[in-house]
N, CA, C and O atoms as a CHARMM CRD file, in Angstrom:
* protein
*
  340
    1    1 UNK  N      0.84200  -1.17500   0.00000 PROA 1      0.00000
    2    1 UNK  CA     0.00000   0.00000   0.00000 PROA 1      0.00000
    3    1 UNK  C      0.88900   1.24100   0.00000 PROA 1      0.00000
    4    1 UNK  O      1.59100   1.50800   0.97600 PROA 1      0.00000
    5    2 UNK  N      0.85700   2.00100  -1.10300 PROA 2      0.00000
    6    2 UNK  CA     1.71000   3.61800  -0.42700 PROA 2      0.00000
    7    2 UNK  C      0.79600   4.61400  -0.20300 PROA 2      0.00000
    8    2 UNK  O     -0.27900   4.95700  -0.69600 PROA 2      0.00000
    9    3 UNK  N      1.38300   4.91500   0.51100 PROA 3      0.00000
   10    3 UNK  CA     1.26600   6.46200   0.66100 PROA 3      0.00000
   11    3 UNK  C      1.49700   7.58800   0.19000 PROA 3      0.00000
   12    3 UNK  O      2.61000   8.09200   0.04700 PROA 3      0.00000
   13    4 UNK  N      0.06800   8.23300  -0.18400 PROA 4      0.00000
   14    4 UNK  CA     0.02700   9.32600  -1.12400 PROA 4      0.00000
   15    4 UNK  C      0.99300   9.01700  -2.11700 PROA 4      0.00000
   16    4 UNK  O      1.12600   7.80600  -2.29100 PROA 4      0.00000
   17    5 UNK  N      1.72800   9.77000  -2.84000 PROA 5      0.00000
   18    5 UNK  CA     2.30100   9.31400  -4.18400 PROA 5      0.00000
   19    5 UNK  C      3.71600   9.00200  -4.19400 PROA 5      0.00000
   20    5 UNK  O      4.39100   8.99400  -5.22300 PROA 5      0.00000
   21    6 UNK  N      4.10000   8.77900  -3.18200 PROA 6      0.00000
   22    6 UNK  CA     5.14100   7.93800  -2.55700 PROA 6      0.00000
   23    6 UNK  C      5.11400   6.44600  -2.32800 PROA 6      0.00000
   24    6 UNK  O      4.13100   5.90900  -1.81600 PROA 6      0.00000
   25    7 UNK  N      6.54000   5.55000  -2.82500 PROA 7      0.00000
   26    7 UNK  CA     6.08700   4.08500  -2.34500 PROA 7      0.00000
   27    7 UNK  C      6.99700   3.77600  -1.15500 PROA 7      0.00000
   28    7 UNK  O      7.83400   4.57600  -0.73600 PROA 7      0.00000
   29    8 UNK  N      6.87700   3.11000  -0.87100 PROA 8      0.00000
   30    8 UNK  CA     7.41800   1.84900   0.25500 PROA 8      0.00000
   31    8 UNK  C      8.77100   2.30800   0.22400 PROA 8      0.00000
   32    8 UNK  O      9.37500   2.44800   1.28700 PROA 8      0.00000
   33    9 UNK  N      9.41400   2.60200  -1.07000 PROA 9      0.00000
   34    9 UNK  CA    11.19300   2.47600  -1.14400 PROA 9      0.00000
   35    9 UNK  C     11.58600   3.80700  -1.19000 PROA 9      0.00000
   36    9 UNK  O     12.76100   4.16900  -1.11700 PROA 9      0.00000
   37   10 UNK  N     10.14700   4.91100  -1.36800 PROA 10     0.00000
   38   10 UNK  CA    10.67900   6.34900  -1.51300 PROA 10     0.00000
   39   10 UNK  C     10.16000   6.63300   0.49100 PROA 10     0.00000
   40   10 UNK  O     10.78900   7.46300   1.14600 PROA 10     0.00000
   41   11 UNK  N      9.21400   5.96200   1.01800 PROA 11     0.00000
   42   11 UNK  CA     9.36500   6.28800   2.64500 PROA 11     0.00000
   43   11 UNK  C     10.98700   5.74200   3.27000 PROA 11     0.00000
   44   11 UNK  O     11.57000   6.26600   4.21900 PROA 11     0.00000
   45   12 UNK  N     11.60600   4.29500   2.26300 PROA 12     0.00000
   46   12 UNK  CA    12.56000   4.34500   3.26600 PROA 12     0.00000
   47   12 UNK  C     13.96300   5.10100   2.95800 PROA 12     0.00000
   48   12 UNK  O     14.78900   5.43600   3.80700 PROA 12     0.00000
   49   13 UNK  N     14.06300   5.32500   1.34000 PROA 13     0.00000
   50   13 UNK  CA    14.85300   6.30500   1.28900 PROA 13     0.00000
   51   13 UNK  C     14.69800   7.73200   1.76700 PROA 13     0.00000
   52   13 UNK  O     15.62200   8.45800   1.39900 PROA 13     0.00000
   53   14 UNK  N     13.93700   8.20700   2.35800 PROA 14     0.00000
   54   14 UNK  CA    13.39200   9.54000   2.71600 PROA 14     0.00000
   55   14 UNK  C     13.63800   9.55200   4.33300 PROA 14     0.00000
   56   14 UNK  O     13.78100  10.65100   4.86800 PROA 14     0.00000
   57   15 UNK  N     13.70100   8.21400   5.22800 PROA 15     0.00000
   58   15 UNK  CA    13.60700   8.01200   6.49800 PROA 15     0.00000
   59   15 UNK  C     15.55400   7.35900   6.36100 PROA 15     0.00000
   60   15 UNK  O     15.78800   7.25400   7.56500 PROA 15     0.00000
   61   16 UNK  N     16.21400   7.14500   6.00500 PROA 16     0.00000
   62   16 UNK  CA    17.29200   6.63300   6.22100 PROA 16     0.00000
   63   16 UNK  C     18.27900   8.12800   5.98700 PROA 16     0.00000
   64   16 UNK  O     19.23000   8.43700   6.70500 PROA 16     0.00000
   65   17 UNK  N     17.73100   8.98600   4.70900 PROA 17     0.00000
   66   17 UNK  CA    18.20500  10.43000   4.76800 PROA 17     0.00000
   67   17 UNK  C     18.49300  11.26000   5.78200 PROA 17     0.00000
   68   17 UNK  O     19.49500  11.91000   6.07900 PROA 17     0.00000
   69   18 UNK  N     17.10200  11.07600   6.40400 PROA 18     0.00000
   70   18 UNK  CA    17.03800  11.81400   7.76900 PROA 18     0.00000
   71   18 UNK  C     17.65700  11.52500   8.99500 PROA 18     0.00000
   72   18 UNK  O     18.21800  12.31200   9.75700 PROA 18     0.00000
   73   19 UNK  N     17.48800  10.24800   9.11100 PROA 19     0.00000
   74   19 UNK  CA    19.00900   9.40400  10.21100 PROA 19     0.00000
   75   19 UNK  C     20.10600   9.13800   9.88300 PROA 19     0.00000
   76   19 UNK  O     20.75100   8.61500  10.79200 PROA 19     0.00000
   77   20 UNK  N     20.88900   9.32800   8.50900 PROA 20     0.00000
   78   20 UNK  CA    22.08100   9.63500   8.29900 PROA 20     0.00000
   79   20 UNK  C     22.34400  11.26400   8.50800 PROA 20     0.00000
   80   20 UNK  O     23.52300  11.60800   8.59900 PROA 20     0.00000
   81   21 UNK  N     21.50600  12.09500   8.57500 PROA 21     0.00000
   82   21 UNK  CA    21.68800  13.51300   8.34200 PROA 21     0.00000
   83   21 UNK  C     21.40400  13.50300  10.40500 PROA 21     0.00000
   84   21 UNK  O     22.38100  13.51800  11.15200 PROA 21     0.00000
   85   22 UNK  N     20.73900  13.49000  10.65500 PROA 22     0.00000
   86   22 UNK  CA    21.01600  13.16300  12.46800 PROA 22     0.00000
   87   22 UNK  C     22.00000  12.46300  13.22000 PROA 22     0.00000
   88   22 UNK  O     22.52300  12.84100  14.26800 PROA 22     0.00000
   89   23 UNK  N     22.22500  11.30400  12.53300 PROA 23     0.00000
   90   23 UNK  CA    23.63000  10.91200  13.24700 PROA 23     0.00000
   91   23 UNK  C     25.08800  11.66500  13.07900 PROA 23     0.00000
   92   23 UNK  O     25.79700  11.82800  14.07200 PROA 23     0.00000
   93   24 UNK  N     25.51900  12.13500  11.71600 PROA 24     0.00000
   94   24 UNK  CA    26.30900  12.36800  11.73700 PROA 24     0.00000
   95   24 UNK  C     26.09900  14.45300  12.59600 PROA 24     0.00000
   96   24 UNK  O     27.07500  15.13900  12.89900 PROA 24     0.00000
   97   25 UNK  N     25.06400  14.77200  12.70700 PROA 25     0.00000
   98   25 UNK  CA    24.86800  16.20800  13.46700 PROA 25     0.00000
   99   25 UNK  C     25.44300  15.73700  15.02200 PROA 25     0.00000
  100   25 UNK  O     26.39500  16.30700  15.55500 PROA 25     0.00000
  101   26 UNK  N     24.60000  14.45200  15.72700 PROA 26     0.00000
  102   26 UNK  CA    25.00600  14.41500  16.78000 PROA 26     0.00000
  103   26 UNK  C     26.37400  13.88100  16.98500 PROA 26     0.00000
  104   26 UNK  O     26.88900  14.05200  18.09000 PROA 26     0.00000
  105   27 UNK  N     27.19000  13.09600  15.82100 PROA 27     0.00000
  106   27 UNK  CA    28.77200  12.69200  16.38200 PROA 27     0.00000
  107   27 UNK  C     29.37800  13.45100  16.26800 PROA 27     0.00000
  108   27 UNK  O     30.39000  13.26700  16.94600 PROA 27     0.00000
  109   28 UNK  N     29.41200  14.94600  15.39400 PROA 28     0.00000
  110   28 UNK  CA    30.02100  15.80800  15.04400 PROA 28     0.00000
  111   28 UNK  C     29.53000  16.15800  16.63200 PROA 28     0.00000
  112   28 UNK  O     30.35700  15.58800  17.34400 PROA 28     0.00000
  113   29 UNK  N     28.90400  16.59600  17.17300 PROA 29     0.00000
  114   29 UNK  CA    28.92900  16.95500  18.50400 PROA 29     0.00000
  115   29 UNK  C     28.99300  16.90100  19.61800 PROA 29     0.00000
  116   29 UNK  O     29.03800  17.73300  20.52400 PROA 29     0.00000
  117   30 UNK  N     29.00300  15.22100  19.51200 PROA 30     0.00000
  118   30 UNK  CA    29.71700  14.33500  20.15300 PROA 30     0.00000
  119   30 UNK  C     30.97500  14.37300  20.55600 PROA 30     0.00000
  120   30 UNK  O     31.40600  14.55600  21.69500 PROA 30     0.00000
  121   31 UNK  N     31.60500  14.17300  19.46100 PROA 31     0.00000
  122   31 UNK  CA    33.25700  14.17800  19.29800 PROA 31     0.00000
  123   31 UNK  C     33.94400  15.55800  19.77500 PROA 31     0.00000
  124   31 UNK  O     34.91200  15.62000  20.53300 PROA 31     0.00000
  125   32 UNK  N     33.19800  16.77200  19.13100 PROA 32     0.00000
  126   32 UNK  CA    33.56900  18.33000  19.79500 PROA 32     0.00000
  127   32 UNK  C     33.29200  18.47800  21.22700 PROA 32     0.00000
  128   32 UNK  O     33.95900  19.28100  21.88000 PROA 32     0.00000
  129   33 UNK  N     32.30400  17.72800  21.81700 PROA 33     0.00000
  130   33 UNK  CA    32.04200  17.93400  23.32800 PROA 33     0.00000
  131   33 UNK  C     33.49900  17.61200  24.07700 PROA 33     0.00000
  132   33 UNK  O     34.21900  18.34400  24.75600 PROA 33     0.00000
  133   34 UNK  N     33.66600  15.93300  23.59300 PROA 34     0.00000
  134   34 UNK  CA    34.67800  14.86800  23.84500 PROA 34     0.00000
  135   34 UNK  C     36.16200  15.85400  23.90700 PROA 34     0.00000
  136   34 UNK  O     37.03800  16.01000  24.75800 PROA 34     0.00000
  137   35 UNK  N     35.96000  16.29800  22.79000 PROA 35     0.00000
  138   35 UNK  CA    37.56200  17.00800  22.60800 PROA 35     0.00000
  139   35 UNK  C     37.76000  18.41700  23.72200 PROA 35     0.00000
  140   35 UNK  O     38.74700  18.51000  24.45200 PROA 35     0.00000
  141   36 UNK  N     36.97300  19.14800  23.70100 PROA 36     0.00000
  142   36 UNK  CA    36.45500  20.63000  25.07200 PROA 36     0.00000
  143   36 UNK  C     36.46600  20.07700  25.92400 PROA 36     0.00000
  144   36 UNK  O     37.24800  20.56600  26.74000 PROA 36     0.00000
  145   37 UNK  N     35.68800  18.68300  26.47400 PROA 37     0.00000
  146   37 UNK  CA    36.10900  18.18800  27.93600 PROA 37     0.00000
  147   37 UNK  C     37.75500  18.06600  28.09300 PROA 37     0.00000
  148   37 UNK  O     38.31700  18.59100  29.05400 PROA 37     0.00000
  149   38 UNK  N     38.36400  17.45700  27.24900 PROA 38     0.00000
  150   38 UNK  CA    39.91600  16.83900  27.50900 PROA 38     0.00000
  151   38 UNK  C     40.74500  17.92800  27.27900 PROA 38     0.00000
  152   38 UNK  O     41.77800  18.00800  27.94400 PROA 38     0.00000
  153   39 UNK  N     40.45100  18.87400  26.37000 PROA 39     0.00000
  154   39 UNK  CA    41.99100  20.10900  25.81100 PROA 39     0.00000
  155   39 UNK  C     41.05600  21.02600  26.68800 PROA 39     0.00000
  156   39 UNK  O     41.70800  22.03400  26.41400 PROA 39     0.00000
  157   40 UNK  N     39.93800  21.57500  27.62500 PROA 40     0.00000
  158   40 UNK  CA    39.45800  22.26000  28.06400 PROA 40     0.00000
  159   40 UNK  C     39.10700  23.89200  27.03900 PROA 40     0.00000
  160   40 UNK  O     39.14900  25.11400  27.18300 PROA 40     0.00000
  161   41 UNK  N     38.91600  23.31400  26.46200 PROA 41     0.00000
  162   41 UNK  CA    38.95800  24.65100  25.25400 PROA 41     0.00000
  163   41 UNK  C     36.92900  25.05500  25.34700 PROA 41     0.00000
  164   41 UNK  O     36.87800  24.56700  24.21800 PROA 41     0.00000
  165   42 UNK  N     36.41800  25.19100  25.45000 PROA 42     0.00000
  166   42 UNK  CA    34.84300  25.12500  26.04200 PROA 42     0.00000
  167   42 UNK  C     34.30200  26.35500  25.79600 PROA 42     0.00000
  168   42 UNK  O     34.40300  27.31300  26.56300 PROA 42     0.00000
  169   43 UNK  N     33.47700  26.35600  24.28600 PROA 43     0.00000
  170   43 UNK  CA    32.98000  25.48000  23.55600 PROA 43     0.00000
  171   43 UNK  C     33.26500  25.51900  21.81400 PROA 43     0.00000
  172   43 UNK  O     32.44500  25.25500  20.93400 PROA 43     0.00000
  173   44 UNK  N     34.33600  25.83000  21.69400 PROA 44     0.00000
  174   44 UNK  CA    34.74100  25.98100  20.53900 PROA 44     0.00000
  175   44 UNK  C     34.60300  24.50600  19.78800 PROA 44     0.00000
  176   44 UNK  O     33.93500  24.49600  18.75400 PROA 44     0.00000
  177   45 UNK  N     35.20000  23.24100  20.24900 PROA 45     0.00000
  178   45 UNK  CA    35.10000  22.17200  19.85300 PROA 45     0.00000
  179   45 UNK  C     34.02600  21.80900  19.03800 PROA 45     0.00000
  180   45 UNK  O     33.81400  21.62100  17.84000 PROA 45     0.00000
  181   46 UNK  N     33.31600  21.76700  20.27900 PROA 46     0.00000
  182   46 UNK  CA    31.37000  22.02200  20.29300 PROA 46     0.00000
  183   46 UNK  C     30.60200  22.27700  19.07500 PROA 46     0.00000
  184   46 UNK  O     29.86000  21.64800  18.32100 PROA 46     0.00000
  185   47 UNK  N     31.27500  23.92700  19.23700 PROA 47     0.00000
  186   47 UNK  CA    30.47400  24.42600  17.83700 PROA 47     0.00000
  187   47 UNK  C     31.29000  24.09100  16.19600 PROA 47     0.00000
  188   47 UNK  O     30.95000  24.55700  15.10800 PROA 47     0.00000
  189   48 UNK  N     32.12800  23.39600  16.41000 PROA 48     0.00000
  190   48 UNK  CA    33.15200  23.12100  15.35300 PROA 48     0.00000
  191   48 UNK  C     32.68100  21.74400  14.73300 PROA 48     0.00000
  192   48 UNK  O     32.43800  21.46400  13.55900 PROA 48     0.00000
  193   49 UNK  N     32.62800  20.98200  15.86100 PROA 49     0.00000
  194   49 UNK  CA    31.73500  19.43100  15.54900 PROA 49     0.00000
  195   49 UNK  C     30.30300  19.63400  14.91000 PROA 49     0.00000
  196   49 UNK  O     29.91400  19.00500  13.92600 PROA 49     0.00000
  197   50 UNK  N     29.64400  20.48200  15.51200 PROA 50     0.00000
  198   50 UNK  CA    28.54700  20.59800  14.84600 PROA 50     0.00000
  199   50 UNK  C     28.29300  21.43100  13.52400 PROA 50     0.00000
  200   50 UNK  O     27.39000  21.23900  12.70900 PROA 50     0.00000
  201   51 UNK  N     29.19000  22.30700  13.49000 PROA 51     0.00000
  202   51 UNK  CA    29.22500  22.60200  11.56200 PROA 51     0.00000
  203   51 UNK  C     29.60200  21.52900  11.33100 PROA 51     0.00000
  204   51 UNK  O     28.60900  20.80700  11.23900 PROA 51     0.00000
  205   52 UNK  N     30.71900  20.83900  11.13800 PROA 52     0.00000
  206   52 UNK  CA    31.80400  19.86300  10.89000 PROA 52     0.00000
  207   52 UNK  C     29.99900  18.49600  10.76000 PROA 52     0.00000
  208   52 UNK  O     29.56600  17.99900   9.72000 PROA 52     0.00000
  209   53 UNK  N     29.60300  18.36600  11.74700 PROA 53     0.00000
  210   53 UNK  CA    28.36200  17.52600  11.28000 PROA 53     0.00000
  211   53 UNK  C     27.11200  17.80100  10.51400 PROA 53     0.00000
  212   53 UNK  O     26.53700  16.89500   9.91100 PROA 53     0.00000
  213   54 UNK  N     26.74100  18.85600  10.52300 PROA 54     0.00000
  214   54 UNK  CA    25.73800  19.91000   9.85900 PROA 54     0.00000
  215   54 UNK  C     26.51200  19.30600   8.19500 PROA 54     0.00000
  216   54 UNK  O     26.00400  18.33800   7.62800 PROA 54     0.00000
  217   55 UNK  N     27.45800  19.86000   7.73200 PROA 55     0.00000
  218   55 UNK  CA    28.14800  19.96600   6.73700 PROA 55     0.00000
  219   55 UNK  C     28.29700  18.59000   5.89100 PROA 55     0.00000
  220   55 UNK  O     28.22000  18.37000   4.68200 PROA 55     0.00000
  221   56 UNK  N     28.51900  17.82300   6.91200 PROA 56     0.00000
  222   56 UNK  CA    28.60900  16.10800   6.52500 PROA 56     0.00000
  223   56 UNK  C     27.17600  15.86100   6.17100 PROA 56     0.00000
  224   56 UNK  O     27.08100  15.43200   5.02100 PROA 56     0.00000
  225   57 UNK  N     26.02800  15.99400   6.79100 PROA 57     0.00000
  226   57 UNK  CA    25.08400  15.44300   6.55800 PROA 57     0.00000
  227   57 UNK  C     24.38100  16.49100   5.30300 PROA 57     0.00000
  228   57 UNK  O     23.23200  16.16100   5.00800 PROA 57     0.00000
  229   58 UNK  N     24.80600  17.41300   4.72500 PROA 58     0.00000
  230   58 UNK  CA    24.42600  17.82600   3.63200 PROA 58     0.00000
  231   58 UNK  C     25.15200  17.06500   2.93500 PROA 58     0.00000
  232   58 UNK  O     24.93700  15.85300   2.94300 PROA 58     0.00000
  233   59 UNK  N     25.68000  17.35100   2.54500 PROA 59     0.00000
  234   59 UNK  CA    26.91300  16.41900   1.99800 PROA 59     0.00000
  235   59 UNK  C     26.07300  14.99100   1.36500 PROA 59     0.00000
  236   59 UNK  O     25.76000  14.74100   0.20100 PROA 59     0.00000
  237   60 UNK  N     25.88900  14.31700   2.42600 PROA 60     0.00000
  238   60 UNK  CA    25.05600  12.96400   2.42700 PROA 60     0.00000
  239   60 UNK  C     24.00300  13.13400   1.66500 PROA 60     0.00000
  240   60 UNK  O     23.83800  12.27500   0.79900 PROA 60     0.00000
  241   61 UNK  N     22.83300  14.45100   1.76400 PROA 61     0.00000
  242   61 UNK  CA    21.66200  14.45100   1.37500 PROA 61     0.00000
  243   61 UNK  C     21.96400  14.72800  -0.07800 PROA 61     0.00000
  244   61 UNK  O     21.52400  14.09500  -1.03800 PROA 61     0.00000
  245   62 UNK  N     22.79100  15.77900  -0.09900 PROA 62     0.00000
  246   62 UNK  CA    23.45900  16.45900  -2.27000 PROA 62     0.00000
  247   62 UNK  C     23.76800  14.82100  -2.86200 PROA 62     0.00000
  248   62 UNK  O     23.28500  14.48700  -3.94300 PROA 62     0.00000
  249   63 UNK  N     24.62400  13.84100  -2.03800 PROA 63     0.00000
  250   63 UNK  CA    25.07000  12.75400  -2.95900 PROA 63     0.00000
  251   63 UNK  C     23.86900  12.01400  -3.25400 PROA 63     0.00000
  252   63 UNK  O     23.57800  11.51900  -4.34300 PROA 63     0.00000
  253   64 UNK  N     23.07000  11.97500  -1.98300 PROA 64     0.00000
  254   64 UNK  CA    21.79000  10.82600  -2.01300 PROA 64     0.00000
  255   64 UNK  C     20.48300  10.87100  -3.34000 PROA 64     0.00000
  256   64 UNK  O     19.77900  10.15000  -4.04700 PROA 64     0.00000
  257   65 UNK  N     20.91500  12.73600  -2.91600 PROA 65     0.00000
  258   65 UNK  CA    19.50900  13.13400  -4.28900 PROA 65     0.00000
  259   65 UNK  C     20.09500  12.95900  -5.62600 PROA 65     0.00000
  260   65 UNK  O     19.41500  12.59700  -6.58600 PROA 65     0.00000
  261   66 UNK  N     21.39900  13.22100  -5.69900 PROA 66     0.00000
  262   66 UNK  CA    22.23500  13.37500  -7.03300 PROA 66     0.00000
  263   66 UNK  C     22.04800  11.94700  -8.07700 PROA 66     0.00000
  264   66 UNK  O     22.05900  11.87400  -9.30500 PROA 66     0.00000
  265   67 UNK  N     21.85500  10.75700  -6.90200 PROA 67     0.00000
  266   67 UNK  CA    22.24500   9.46900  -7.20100 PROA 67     0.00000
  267   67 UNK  C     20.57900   8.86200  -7.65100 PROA 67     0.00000
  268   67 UNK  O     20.40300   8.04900  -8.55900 PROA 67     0.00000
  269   68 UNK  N     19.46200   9.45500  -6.80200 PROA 68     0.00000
  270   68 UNK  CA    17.98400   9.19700  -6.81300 PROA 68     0.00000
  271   68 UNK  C     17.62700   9.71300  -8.46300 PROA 68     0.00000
  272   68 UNK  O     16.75200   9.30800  -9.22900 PROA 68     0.00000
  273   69 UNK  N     18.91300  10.99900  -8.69000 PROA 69     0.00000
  274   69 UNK  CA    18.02200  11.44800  -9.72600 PROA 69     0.00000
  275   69 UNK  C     18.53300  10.89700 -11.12300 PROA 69     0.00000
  276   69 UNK  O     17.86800  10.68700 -12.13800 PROA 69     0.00000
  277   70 UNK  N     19.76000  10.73800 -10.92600 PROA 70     0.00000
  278   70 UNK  CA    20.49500   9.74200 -11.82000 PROA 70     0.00000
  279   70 UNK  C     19.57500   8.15200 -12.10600 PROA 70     0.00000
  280   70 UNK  O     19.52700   7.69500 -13.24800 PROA 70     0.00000
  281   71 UNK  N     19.11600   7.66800 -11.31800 PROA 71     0.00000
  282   71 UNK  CA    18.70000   6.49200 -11.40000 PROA 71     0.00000
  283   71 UNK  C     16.98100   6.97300 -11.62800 PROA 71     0.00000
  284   71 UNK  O     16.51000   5.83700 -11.58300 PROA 71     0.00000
  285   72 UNK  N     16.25200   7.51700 -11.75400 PROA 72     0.00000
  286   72 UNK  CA    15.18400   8.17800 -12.22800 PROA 72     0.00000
  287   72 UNK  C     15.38500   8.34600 -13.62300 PROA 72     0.00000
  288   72 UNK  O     14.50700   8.05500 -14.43500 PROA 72     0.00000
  289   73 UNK  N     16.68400   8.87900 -14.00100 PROA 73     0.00000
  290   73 UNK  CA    16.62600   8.95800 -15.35400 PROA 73     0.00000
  291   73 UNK  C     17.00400   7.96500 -15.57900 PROA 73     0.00000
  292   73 UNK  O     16.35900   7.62200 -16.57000 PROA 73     0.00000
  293   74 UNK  N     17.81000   7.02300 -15.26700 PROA 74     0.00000
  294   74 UNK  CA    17.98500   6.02100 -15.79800 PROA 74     0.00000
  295   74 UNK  C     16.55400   4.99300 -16.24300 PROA 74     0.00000
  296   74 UNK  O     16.41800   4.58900 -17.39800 PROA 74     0.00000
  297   75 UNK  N     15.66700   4.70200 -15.26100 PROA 75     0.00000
  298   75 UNK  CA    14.26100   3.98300 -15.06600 PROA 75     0.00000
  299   75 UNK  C     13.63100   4.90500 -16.22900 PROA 75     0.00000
  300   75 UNK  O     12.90600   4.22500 -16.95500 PROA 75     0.00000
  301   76 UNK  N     13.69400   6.17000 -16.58700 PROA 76     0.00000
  302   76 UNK  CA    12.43300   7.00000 -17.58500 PROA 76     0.00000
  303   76 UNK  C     13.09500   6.38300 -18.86000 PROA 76     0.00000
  304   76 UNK  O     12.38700   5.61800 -19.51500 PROA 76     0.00000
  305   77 UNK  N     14.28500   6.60800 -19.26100 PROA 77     0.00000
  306   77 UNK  CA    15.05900   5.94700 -20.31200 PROA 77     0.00000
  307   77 UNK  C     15.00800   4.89600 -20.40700 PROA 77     0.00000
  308   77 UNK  O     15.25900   4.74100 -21.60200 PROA 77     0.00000
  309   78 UNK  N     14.83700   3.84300 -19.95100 PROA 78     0.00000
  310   78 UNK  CA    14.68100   2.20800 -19.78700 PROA 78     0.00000
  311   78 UNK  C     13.15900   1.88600 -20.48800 PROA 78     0.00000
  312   78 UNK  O     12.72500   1.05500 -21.28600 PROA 78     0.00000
  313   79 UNK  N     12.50300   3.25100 -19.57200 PROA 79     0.00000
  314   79 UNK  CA    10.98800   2.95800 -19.93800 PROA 79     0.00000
  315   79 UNK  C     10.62900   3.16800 -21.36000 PROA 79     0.00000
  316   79 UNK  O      9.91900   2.40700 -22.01800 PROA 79     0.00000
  317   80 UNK  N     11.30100   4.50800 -21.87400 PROA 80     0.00000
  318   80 UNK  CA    11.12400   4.99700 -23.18400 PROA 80     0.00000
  319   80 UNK  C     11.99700   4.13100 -24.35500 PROA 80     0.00000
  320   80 UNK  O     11.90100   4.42600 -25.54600 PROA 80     0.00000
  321   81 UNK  N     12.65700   3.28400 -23.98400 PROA 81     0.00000
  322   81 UNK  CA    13.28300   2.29100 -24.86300 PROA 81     0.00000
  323   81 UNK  C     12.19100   0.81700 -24.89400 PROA 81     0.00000
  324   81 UNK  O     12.22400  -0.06400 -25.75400 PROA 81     0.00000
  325   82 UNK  N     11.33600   0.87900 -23.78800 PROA 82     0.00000
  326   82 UNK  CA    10.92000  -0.25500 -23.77900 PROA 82     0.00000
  327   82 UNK  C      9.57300   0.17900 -24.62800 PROA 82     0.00000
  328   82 UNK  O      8.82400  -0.60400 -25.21100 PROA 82     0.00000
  329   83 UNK  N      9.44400   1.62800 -24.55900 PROA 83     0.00000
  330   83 UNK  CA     7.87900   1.77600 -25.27100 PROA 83     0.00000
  331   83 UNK  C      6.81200   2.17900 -24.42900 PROA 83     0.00000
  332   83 UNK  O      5.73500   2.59500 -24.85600 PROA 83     0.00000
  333   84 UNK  N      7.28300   1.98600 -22.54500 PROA 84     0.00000
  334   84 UNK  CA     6.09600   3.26300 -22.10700 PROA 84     0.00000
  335   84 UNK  C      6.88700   4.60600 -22.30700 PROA 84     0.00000
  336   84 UNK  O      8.04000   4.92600 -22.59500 PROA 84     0.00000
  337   85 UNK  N      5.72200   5.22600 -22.01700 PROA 85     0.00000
  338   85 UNK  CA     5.55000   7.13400 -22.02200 PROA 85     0.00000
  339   85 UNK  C      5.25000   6.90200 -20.87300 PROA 85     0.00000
  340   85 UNK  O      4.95300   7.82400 -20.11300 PROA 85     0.00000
């Protein structure tokens, strides 16, 4: 069954986006906390991890769509060789 005009494989590519784009926000801030506790530098780390993760998880989302849309055209071209419109 999908949902609205979305299927099954566009909810889980759409939900795996979003938890690759969250995990890497929170290790980036993770790791900057980690580093300000030990060199006492507080909170430069911090806010460094979290661009530094912000940045990664775009990153993730530009390759993810780049690759969705590549393979979209690939499937419309497949289709138009096979004879649907």
């Amino acid at each position: 069954m999908a949902l609205g005009p979305f299927t099954k494989q566009d909810h889980l590519q759409i939900t795996t986006l979003g938890l690759e784009f969250a995990v890497s926000e929170i290790l980036g801030a993770y790791v900057g906390y980690r580093l300000d506790e030990k060199l006492n530098t507080s909170p430069w780390f911090l806010i460094g991890g979290v661009i530094a993760g912000f940045a990664l998880g775009f990153y993730q989302i530009l390759r993810s769509a780049k690759q969705m849309q590549k393979d979209a055209a690939t499937l419309k071209k497949a289709d138009k060789k096979d004879g649907r419109s």
